[in-house]
C-alpha positions, 0 to 999 in steps of 0.5 A, spaced: 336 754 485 335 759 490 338 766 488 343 768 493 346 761 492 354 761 490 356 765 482 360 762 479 367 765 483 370 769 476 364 774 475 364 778 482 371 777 482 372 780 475 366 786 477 368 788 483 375 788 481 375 791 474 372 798 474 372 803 468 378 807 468 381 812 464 388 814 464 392 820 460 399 818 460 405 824 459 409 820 455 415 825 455 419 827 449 423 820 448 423 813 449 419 809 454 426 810 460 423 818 461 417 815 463 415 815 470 414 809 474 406 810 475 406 811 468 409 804 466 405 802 471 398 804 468 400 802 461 402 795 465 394 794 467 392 797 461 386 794 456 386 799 451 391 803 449 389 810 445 396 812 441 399 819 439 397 824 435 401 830 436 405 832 432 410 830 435 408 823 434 412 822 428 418 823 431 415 819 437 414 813 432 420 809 433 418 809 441 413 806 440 415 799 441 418 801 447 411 804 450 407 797 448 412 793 450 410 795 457 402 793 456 399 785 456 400 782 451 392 782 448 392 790 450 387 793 444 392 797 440 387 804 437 391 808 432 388 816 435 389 819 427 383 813 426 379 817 430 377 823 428 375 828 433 372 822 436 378 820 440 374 822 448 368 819 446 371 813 445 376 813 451 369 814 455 365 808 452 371 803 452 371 806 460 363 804 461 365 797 458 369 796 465 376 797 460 380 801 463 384 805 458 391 809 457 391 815 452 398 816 450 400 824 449 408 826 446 410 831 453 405 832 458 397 832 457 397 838 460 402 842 456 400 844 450 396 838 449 388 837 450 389 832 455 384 838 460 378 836 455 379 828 457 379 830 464 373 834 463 369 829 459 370 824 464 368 828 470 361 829 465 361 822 464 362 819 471 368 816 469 374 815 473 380 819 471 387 819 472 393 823 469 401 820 470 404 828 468 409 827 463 416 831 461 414 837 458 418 839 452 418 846 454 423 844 460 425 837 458 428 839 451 432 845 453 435 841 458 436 835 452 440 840 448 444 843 454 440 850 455 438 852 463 432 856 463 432 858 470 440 858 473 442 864 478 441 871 475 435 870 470 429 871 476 424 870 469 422 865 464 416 867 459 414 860 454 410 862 448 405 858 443 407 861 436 401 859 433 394 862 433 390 859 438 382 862 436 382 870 435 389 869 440 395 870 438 402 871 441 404 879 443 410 879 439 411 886 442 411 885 449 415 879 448 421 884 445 421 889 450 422 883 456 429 882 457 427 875 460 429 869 456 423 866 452 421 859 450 417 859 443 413 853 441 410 852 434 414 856 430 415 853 423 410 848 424 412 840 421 410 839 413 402 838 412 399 843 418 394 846 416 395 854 414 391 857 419 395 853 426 402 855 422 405 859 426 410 864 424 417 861 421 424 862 425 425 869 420 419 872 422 420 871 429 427 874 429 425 879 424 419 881 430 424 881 436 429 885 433 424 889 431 421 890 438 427 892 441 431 885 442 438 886 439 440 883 434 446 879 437 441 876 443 443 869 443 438 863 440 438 856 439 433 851 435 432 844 437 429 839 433 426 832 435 429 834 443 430 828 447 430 823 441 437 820 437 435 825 433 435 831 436 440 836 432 441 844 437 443 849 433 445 855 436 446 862 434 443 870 434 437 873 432 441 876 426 444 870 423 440 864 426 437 862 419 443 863 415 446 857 421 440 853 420 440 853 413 447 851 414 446 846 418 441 842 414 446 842 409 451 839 412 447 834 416 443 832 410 436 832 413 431 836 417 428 834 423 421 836 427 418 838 432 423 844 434 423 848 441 426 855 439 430 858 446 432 865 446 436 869 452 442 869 456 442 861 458 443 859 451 450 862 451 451 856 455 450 851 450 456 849 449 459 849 455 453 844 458 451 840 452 452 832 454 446 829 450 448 830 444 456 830 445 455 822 447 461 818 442 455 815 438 450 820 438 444 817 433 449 812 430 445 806 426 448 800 429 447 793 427 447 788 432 448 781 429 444 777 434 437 776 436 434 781 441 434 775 447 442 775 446 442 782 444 439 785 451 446 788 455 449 790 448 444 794 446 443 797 452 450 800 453 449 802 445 443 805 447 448 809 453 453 812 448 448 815 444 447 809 439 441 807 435 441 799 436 437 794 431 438 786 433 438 782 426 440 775 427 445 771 423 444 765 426 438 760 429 441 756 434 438 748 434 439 742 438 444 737 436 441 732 429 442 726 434 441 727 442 446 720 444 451 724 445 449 729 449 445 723 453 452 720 454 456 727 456 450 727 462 450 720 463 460 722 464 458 727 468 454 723 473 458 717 474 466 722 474 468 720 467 471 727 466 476 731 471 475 737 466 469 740 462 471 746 457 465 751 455 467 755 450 460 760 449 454 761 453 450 756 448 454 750 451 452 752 457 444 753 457 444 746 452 448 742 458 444 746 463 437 744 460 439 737 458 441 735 465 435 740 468 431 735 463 433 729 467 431 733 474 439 733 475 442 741 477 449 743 478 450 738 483 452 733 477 459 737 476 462 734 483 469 733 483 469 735 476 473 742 474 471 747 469 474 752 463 471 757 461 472 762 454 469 769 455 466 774 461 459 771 458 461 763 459 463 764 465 457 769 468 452 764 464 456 758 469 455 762 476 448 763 474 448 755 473 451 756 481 459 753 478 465 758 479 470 756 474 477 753 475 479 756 469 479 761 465 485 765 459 489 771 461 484 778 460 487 779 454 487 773 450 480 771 452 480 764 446 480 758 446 488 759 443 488 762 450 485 757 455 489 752 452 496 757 453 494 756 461 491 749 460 496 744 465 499 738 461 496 732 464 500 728 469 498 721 470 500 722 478 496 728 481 491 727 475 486 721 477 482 721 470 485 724 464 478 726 460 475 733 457 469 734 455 468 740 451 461 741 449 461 746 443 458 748 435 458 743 430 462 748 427 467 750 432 475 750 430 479 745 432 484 750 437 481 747 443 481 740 442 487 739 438 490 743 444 489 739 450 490 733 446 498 735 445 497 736 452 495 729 454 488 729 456 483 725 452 478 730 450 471 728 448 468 732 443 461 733 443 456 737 439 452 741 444 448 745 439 448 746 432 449 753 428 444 755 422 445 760 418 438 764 420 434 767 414 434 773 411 433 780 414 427 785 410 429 788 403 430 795 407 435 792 412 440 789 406 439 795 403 441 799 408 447 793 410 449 794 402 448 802 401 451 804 408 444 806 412 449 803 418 454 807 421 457 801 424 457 793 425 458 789 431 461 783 429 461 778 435 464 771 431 467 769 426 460 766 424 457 772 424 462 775 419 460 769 415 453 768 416 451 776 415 454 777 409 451 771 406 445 772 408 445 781 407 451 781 403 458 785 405 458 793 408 458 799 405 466 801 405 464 808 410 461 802 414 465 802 422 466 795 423 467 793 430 470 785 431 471 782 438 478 778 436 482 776 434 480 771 430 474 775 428 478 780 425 482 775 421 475 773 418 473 779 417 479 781 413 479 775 408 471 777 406 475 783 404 472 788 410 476 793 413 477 792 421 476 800 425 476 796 432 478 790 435 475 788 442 481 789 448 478 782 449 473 777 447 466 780 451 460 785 448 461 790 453 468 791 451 467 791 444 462 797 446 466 800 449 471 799 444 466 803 439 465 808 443 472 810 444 472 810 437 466 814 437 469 819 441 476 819 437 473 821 430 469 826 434 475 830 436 478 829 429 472 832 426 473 839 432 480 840 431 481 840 424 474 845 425 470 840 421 462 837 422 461 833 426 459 826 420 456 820 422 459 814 418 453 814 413 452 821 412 459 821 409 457 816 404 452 821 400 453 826 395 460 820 394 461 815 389 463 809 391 470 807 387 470 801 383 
């Protein structure tokens, strides 16, 4: 064959365009919403993705997912602490191999990071290189915590790294004698950092400012965990700030690392300007009973009002045990033996939808065919079909009591056909249909789809559902009430427990739960909303009565629970 014949098409394609690249990506102080668009796209394109190591990393940990969520599903995953001090050469080699490689820094690689060193080495190397900056916690974290470094009136920032750097240190001195406001890095390093890369504790650091001439009543805050759900602000004065924390870590039960400590004028503003950690479910545990498909919105709005959202499913969604009946709604449909079709849930929907789709049918098959929809989410899955429903409850009664409150009695003279078909659970209630039959319709009552209760959530969620690691569960149905505690076992009576309705309530109450919020109707946005508002209110308690401000599980400890 002569040599300058046709390869085989993938292996110019892949040589030429897959080069070896490497990629240092500032992954902020938080989650991956602080990262920039060029950063999730380079994560997006990764082969291989080197994880955190500084110390920040910790409390990075729970972002984690968020950040590799971002990558292919075969990305290489390399753990930094596994690396030894070979982190660079492996970065490099990976590289040669055509791969192209991310590097993941808490903050930006540049500050306070040795993202310079990779930079350096694979210039050495001739390995092409890029940094995505990310948001440094020398501005992002005062800003989380409510702290402007540079407004009108303060010309001057000074940032400090506390703890030794080679024969280096900070000159303490000339730092007290400026009355410009200071940024201080490092100090009372996290548990387990070797003695000699310590820095000063915040005793120290308030001693030696006092001592250099700061007086004694300069404002000073300490933020911890910054940019994270975790983060607690503590603000005080060099004289009385360690007395503040050792209160404060009193009153809310743990303590939290990496802290930023900001003293100056600017801090005298926190209060005024705090907005992250004021949120009305500010770190908040919330279980969510659905799986993270259903969950997605909900979380998201939790995620808004400062919550920490975890999705354990209560119920497994299966097909119907026989497909005749669904085979035969389909076959009514299309031929006009119904005048109405009632939905009840979003799983109706998507099973009627994906058995007509089944049969190369779309939404034409619903012509001259009236729909009733139950609930925000059953009428924007019916859009989302293309069908925009004839029918819904009042706002505030959204259930099928409440469709059948509007549904017209049938009249044999306007009505043409007298039958309903109403897909729904094998275990829905019979309100609906008993409803529309005193109503005159003849109603067909098909199992659309089939709820199972779903196995149960790892020992260290049960625990936490039983011993109150939760500040609040949403339940979304009667069935989630019923399913979670057979599968978990009840909340912790410190436990908010938010409901959707009505009729949840009621079932709720008859497992002996006490119901903090009810839902003004039946969607997940408004139950959110309703959290969040409940959220807000023991908040305001807490400060009009001068008292801390106490998530739901943190009043659980030191208490025995009565019997």
């Amino acid at each position: 064959m002569n040599a300058n014949a046709n390869p085989r098409p993938e292996e110019p394609r892949r040589s030429t365009r897959q080069r070896g690249h490497v990629a240092l990506i500032g992954s902020g102080p938080g989650g991956a919403e602080l990262l920039t668009l060029r950063a999730a796209e380079l994560l997006r394109r990764a082969d291989v993705v080197i994880t955190l190591r500084e110390p920040a990393a910790e409390e990075l940990a729970p972002f984690r997912e968020e950040l590799l969520a971002l990558c292919p599903e075969d990305v290489s995953v390399v753990e930094a602490t596994e690396c030894g001090g070979q982190i660079n050469t492996l970065a490099i080699t990976r590289a040669r191999e055509g791969q192209r490689v991310v590097r993941l820094y808490s903050g930006d690689p540049f500050v306070g990071c040795r993202g310079a060193e990779l930079v350096a080495a694979c210039r050495e190397a001739g390995i092409e290189v890029e940094v995505a900056p990310g948001l440094s916690s020398i501005t992002s974290v005062p800003t989380f915590g409510g702290i402007p470094l540079l407004g009108e009136g303060t010309p001057e920032l000074r940032v400090l790294h506390a703890r030794p750097h080679g024969d280096k240190e900070v000159d303490w001195q000339e730092a007290a004698a400026s009355d410009a406001p200071l940024v201080i890095l490092g100090a009372d390093a996290p548990a387990g950092e070797a003695p000699e890369h310590q820095g000063p504790g915040f005793d120290v650091v308030c001693k030696t400012l006092i001592a250099g001439g700061r007086p004694a009543t300069t404002p000073v805050a300490v933020v911890r965990a910054g940019g994270t759900t975790k983060q607690t602000t503590v603000t005080s004065t060099l004289a009385r700030l360690v007395a503040e924390l050792k209160s404060t870590d009193a009153k809310n039960h743990h303590v939290t690392a990496p802290a930023l400590m900001i003293v100056g004028a600017p801090v005298a503003r926190q209060s005024e300007l705090s907005w992250f950690e004021t949120r009305p479910l500010f770190g908040w545990r919330v279980l969510v009973p659905r799986t993270k498909e259903q969950a997605a919105s909900l979380s998201e709005q939790l995620r808004h009002h400062g919550a920490v959202p975890e999705e354990v499913p209560t119920i497994s969604v299966e097909p119907p045990r026989t497909p005749q009946q669904m085979e035969r709604a389909v076959r009514g449909l299309v031929t006009g033996r119904y005048q109405w079709v009632a939905f009840t849930s979003v799983n109706a929907v998507k099973a009627i939808r994906e058995r007509l789709e089944s049969y190369g049918l779309d939404a034409r098959a619903f012509a001259g065919v009236k729909v009733a929809v139950v609930g925000d989410a059953t009428a924007q899955a019916v859009r989302d079909f293309g069908i925009e429903p004839d029918l819904a409850p009042p706002e505030d009664v959204q259930s099928s009591r409440g469709l059948v409150s509007v549904w017209p009695p049938y009249d044999a003279e306007i009505d043409p056909i007298e039958r309903v078909l109403l897909p729904r659970a094998d275990i829905a209630t019979e309100v609906l249909s008993a409803g529309l039959v005193d109503l005159g319709w003849e109603v067909d009552d098909v199992t659309a789809y089939r709820t199972v209760r779903a196995a149960p959530p790892p020992q260290p969620i049960r625990e936490a559902i039983k011993g109150g690691g939760f500040d609040a569960v949403l339940f979304t149905s009667s069935s989630t009430v019923r399913n979670l505690v057979g599968i978990a076992g009840k909340p912790h009576n410190t436990t908010a427990i938010a409901v959707i309705g009505r009729e949840t309530e009621q079932t709720a109450i008859e497992f002996g739960l006490r119901v903090d919020v009810v839902a003004p109707k039946a969607s997940v946005e408004a139950l959110a909303e309703a959290l969040a508002e409940y959220g807000a209110a023991k908040r305001q308690e807490a400060i009009d009565a001068g008292k801390p401000i106490l998530k739901p599980s943190q009043k659980r400890r030191g208490r025995r629970r009565k019997l």
